[in-house]
C-alpha positions as CSV (number, residue, x, y, z in Angstrom):
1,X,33.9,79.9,56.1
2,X,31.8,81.2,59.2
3,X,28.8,83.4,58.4
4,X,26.5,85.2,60.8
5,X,23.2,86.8,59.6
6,X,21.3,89.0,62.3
7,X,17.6,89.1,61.8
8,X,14.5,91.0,63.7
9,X,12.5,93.8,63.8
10,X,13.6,96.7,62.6
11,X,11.4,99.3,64.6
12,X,10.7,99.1,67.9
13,X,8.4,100.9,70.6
14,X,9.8,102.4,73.5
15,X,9.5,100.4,76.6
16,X,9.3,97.5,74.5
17,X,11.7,94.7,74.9
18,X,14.1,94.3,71.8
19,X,14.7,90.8,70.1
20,X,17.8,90.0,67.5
21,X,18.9,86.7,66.8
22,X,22.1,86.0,65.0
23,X,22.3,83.0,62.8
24,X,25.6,81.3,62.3
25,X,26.7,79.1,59.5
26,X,30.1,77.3,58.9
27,X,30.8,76.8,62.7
28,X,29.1,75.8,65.8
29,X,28.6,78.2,68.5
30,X,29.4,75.2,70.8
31,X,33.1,75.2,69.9
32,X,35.7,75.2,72.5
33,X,37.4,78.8,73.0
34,X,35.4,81.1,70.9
35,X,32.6,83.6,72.1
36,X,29.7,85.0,70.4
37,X,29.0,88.9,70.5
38,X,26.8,91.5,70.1
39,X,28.1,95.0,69.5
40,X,26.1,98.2,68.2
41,X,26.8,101.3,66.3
42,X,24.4,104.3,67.9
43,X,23.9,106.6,64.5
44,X,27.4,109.4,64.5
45,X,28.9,107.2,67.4
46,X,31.7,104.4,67.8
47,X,31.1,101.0,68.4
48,X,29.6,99.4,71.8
49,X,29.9,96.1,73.1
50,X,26.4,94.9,74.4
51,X,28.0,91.5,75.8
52,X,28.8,88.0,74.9
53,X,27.4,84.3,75.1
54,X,30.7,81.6,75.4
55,X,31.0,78.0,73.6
56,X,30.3,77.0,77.3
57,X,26.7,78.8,77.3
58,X,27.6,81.1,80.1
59,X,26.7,84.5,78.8
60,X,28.3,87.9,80.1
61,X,27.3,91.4,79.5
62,X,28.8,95.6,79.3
63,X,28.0,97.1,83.1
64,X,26.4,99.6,81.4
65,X,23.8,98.0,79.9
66,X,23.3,94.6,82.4
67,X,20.2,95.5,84.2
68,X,18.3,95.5,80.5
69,X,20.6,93.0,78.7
70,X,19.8,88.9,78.3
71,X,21.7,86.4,75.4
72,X,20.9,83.2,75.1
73,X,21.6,80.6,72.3
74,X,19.6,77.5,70.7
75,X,22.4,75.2,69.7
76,X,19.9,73.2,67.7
77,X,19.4,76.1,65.3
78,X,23.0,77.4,66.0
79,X,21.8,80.6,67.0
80,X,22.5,83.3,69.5
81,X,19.8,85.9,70.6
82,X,19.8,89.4,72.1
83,X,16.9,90.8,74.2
84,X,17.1,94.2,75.7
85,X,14.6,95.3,77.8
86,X,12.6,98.8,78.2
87,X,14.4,100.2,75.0
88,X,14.8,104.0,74.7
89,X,15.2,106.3,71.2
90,X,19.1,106.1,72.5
91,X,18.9,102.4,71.8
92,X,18.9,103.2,68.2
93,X,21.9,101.7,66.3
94,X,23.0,99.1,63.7
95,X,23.1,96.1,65.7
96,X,26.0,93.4,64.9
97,X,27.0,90.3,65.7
98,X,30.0,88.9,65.8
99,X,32.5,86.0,67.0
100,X,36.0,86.4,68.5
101,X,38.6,83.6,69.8
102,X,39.9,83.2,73.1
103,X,42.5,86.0,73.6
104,X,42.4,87.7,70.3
105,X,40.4,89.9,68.2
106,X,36.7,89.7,66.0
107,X,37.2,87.4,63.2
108,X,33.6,86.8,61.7
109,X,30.9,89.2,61.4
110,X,27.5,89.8,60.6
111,X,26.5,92.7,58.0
112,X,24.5,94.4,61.1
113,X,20.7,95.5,60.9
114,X,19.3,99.0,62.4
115,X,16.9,99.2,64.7
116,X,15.1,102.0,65.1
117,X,13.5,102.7,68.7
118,X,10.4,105.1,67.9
119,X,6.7,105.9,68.9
């Protein structure tokens, strides 16, 4: 059974650069054909797909947020981590992560954790 757990802070200061990492259990994030994800729920909104980090280690993020968006990994802790840069109040959201196979949909997620982006 694959488990992810996000962890970080939970308030952050505009500007400031936000840091999650998600922990996985059960499966490594080295394993042929899947890809690790981060997605967000802004409060009263649907779902947004920040970007991804492959098995591979090649990492690929939403247009939208690019220019503020990095994920790396550390495959010795088999963990994946989010950083997004010069955060705004907008950034606010329950942050998940979550892994999906090649050509199909999310099978393992994390329980999320909200970050709140306030002064």
């Amino acid at each position: 059974q694959v488990q992810l757990q996000e962890s970080g802070p939970g308030l952050v200061k505009p500007s400031q650069t936000l840091s999650l990492t998600c922990t996985v259990s059960g499966g490594s994030i080295t394993t042929n054909y899947y890809y690790w994800s981060w997605i967000r729920q802004p409060p009263g909104k649907g779902l947004e797909w920040i970007g991804y980090i492959a098995y591979s280690g090649s990492p690929y993020y939403s247009p939208s947020l690019k220019s503020r968006t990095s994920i790396s990994r550390d495959t010795s802790k088999n963990q994946f981590i989010l950083q997004l840069s010069s955060v705004t109040p907008e950034d606010t959201a329950v942050y998940y992560c979550a892994r999906v196979p090649f050509d199909n949909e999310y099978d393992y997620w994390g329980q999320g954790t909200q970050v709140i982006v306030s002064s």
